[in-house]
C-alpha positions as CSV (number, residue, x, y, z in Angstrom):
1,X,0.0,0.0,0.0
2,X,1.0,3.5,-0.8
3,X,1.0,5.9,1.7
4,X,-1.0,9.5,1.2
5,X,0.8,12.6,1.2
6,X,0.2,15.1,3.5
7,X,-2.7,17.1,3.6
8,X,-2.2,20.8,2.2
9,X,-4.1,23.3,4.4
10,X,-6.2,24.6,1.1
11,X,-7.6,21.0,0.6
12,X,-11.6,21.1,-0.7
13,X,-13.8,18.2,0.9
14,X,-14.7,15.9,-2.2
15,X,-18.5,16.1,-2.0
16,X,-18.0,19.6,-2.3
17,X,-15.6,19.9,-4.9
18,X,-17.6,17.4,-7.0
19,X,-20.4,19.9,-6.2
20,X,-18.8,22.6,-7.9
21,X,-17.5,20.6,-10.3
22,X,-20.7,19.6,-11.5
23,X,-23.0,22.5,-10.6
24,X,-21.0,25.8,-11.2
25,X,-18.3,25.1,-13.5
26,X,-18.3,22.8,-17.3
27,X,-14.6,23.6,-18.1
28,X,-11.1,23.2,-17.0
29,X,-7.5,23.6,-18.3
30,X,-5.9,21.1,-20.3
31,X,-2.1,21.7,-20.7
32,X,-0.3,20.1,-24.2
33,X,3.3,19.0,-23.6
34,X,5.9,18.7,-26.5
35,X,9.4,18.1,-26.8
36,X,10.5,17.7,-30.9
37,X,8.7,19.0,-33.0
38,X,10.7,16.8,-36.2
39,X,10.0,13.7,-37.9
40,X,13.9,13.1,-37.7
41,X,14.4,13.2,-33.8
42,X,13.9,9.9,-31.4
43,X,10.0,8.8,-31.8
44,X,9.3,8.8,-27.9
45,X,10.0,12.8,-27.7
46,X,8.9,13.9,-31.2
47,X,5.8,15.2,-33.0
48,X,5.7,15.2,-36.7
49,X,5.6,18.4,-38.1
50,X,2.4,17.2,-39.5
51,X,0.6,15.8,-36.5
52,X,1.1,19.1,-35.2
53,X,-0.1,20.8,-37.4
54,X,-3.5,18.8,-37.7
55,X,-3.6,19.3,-33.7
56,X,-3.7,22.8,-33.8
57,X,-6.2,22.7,-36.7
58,X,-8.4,20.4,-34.0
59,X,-7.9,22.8,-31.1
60,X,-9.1,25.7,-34.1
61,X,-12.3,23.5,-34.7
62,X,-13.1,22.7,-31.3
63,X,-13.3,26.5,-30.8
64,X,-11.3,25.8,-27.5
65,X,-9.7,28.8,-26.2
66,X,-5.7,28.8,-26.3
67,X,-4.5,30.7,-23.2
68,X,-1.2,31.9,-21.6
69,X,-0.2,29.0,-19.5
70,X,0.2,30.9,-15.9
71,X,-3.3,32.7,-16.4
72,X,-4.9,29.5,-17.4
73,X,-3.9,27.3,-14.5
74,X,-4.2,29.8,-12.0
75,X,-8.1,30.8,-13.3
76,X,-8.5,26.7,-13.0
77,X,-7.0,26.6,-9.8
78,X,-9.6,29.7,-8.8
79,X,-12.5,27.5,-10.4
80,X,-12.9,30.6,-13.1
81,X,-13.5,29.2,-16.2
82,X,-17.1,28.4,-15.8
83,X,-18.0,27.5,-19.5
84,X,-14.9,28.2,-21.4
85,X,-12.6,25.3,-21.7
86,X,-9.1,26.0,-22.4
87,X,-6.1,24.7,-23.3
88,X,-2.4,25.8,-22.8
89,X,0.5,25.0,-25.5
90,X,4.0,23.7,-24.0
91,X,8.0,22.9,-25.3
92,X,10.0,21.5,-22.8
93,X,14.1,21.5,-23.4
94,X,13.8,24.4,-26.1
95,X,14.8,22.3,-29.1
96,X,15.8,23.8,-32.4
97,X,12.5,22.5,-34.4
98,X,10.2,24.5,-31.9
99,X,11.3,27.9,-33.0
100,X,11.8,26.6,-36.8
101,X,8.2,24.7,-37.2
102,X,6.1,25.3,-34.4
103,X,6.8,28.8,-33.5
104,X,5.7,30.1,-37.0
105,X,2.3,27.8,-37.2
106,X,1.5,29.5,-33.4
107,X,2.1,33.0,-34.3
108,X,0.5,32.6,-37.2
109,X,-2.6,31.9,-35.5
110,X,-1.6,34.3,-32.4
111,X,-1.6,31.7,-30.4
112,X,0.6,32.1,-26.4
113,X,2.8,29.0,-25.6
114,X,5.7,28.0,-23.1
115,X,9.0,26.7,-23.6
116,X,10.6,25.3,-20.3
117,X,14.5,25.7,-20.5
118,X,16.9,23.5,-19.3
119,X,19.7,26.5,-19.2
120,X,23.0,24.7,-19.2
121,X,21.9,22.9,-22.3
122,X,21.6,26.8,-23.9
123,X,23.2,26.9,-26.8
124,X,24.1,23.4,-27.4
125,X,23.5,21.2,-30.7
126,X,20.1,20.9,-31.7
127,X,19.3,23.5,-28.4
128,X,18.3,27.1,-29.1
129,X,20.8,30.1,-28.2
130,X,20.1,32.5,-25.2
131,X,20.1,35.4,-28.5
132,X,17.1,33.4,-29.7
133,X,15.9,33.0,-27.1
134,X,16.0,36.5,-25.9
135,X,14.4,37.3,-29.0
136,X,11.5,35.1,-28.4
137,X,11.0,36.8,-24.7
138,X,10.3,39.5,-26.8
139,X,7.5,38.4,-28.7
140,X,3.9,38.8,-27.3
141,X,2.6,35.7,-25.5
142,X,5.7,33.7,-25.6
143,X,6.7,32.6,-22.0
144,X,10.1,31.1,-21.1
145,X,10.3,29.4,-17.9
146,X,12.4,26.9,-15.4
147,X,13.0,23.6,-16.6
148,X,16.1,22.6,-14.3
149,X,19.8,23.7,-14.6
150,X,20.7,20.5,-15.8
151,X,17.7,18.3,-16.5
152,X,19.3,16.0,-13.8
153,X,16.6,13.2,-11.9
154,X,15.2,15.8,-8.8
155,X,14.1,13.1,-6.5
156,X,16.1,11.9,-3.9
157,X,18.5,8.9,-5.0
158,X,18.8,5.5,-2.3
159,X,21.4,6.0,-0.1
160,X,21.3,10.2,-1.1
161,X,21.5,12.2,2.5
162,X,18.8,14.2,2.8
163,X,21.6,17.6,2.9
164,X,22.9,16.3,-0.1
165,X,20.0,16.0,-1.6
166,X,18.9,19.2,-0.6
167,X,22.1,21.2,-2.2
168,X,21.8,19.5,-5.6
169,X,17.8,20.0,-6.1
170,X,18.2,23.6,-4.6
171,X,21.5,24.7,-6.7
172,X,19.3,23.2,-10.0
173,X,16.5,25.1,-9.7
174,X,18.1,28.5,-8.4
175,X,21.0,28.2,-11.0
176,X,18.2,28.0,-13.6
177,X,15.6,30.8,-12.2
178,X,19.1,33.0,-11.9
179,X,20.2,32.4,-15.4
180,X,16.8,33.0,-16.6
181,X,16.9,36.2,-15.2
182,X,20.3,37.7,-16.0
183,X,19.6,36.2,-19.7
184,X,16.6,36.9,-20.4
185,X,15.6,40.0,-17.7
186,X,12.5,38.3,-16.4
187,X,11.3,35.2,-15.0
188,X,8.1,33.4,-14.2
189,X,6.9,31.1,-11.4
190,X,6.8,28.2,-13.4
191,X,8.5,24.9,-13.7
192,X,8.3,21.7,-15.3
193,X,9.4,18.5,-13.7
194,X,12.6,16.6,-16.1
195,X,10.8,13.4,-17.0
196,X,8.0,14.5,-14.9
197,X,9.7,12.6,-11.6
198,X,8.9,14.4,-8.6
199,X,8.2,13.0,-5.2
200,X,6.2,14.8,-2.1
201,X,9.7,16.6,-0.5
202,X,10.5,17.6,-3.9
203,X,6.8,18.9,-4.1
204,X,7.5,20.3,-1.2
205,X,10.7,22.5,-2.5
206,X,9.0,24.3,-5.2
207,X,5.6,25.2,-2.9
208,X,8.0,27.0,-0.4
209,X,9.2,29.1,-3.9
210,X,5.6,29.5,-4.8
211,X,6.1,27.8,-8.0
212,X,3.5,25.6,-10.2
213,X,5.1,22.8,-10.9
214,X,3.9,20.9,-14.3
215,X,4.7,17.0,-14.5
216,X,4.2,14.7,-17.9
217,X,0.9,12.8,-16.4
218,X,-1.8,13.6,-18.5
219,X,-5.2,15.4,-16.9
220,X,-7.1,18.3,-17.1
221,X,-6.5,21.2,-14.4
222,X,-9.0,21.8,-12.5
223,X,-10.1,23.5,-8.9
224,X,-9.2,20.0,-6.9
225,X,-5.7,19.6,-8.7
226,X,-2.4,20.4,-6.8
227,X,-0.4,23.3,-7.6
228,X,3.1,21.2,-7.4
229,X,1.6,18.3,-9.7
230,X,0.0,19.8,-12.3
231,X,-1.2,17.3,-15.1
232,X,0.0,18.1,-19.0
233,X,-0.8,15.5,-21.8
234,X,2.2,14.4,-24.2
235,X,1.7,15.3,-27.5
236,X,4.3,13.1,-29.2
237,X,3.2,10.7,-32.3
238,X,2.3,7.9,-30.2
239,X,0.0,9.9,-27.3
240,X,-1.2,12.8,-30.0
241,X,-2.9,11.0,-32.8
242,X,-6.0,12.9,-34.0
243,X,-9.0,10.4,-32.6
244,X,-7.9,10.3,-28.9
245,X,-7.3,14.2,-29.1
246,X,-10.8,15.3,-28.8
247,X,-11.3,13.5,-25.3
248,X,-8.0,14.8,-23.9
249,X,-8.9,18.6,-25.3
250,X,-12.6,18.1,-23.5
251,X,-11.6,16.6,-20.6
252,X,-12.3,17.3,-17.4
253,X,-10.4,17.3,-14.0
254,X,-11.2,14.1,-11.6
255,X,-13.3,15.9,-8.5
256,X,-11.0,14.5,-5.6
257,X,-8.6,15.9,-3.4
258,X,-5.3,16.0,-5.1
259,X,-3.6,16.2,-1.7
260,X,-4.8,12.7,-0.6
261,X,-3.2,11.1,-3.8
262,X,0.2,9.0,-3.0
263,X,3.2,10.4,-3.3
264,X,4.2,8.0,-6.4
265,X,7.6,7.1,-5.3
266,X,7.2,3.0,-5.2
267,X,7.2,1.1,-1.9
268,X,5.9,-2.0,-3.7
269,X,5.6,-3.0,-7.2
270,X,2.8,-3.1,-8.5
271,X,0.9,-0.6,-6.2
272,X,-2.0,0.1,-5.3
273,X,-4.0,3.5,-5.2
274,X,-6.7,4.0,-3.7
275,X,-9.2,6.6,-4.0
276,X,-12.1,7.8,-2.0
277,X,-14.9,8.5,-4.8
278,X,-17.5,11.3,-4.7
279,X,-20.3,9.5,-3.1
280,X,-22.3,10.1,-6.6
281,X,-20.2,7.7,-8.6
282,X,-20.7,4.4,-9.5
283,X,-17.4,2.6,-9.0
284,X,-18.7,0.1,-12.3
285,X,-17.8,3.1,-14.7
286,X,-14.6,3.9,-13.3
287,X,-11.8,2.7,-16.4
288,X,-8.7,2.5,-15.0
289,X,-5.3,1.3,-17.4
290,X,-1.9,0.7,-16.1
291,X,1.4,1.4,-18.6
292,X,2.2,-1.3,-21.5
293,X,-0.9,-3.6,-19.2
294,X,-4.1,-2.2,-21.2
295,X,-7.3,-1.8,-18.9
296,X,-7.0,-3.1,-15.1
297,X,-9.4,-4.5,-12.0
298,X,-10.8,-2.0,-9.9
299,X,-11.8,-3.5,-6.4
300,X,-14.8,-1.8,-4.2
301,X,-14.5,-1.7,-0.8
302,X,-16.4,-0.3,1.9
303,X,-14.7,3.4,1.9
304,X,-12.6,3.5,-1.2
305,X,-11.8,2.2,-4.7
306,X,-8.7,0.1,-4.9
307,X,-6.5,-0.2,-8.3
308,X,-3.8,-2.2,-9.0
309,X,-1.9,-3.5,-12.4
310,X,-1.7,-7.3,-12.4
311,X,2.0,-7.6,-13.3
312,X,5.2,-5.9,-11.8
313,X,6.3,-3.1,-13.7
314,X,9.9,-2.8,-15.1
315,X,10.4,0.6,-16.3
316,X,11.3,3.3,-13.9
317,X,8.4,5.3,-14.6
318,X,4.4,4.1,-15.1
319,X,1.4,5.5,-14.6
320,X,-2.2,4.5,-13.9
321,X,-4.5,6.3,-15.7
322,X,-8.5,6.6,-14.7
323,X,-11.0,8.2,-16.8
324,X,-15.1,8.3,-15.4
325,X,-17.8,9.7,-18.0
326,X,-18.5,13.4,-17.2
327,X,-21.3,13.7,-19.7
328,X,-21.7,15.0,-22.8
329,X,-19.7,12.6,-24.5
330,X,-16.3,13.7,-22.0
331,X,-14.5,12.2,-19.2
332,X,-12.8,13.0,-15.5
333,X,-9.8,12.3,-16.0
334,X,-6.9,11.1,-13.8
335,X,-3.4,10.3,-14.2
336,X,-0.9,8.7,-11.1
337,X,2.2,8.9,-12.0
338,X,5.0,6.1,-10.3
339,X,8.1,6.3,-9.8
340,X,10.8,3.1,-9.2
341,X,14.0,3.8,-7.6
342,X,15.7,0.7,-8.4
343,X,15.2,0.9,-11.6
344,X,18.3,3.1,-13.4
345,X,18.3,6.9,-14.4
346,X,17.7,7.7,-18.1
């Protein structure tokens, strides 16, 4: 069994957030997350220029609204949006091919986006340059943010002290928020998670900076979500084709408590999660799917719903992913993201 994170002292009751879920608001954020945009780079981290292309042209037909990414998640957060589902537009790494295919078809339909920067990869092969960069900062609606210094793994290695720990994760992020600044003149409180590891104590550093912290778990953003896990769908070939968009573009946030979820760090493979459903739903419509294992059990017990894959993982990162209709043809969605500390960094 996993154990729950702490409690955050802005947690909502679940009968109430499903309340306004339901009764006051029909829209939440959903947050896109790319990498490549080439049909020459590796597979896992690319989308063709192509695919993107056709996504933008389904966001443009879906007459969803394309926002900057702070204002977005923080009018989710604030349950804002009332009708108006939006979507938010992401780069992680600042690869060449965003600012030679994607930036063009975005500004062409004045559309904002965010590129999280890994700064001491500035300048590198197949990297953009802090000129270009500086010249992007400089364009309306284009936002530049904290990616890491050095893309390194954030959660706390076996055996790592806890003051060792500390120094590394701390000198990462600082080094990067500083660069950003003296590069660029301006900085944002945003961050994205490299891989999309993070673990509560890591969570933990970037609420005492009063950051949002993005992960690569996919989900809506919603008033229940948490600030230092904030769900983004992958947009690469094999997550973006063009008949599962449409669900992920209309989905909705799950209506729990993102602060009773598990921290995700593994104490036993395969896990379990469980989750205390709004007393309105019917635990017989609740899909859940485990990484690489297709659709898995979901076992009712007096207080809670309990999921667990059949088979031991052996990658160092999975997910479980549960989706609950929301009507009108959309879905809750929600995405757990795990994390295996035996297995090797990337």
């Amino acid at each position: 069994m996993q154990l729950t994170r702490k409690s955050h002292p802005w947690r909502w009751p679940t009968a109430l957030i499903l309340a306004l879920v339901t009764q006051v608001s029909s829209a939440d954020l959903t947050v896109l997350q790319y990498h490549h945009i080439s049909a020459t780079t590796p597979a896992a981290t690319s989308t063709t220029p192509e695919l993107f292309e056709s996504q933008l042209q389904t966001i443009a037909n879906a007459g969803l609204e394309v926002v900057e990414l702070e204002a977005g998640t923080r009018a989710a957060l604030a349950g804002e949006l009332n009708e108006t589902q939006q979507v938010a537009i992401t780069f992680d790494d600042a690869y060449r091919s965003v600012l030679d295919v994607a930036v063009p078809l975005l500004q062409q339909r004045q559309w904002p986006f965010t590129i999280f920067i890994n700064t001491e990869a500035v300048g590198a092969s197949g990297h953009l340059s802090w000129p270009e960069l500086a010249e992007l900062a400089r364009q309306p609606g284009v936002t530049l943010a904290n990616h890491s210094h050095d893309h390194g793994h954030l959660v706390r290695r076996p055996q790592e002290s806890h003051t060792t720990w500390r120094q590394r994760v701390d000198h990462s992020l600082d080094t990067a928020q500083r660069t950003l600044e003296q590069e660029l003149g301006q900085t944002v409180p945003l961050f994205a998670y490299p891989y999309g590891e993070f673990s509560a104590e890591l969570e933990e550093l970037l609420e005492t900076r009063d950051w949002l912290a993005y992960g690569q778990h996919s989900g809506a953003i919603g008033e229940g979500s948490g600030r230092t896990r904030l769900p983004r769908f992958p947009m690469a070939n094999r997550y973006g084709q063009p008949d599962a968009l449409p669900d992920k573009l209309h989905s909705r946030a799950f209506p729990l408590d993102h602060a009773e979820l598990p921290d995700g760090v593994v104490e036993s493979n395969p896990p379990t999660l469980a989750l205390a459903l709004p007393d309105a739903f019917d635990a017989n419509r609740l899909g859940c799917f485990a990484s690489g294992q297709g659709r898995i059990a979901v076992e009712q017990t007096a207080s809670d719903v309990r999921i667990q894959a059949a088979e031991p993982f052996t990658s160092r990162r999975f997910r479980y992913n549960c989706t609950y209709p929301a009507g009108n043809g959309r879905f809750f969605w929600l995405s757990q993201p795990w994390l295996d500390l035996t297995r090797p960094e990337d």
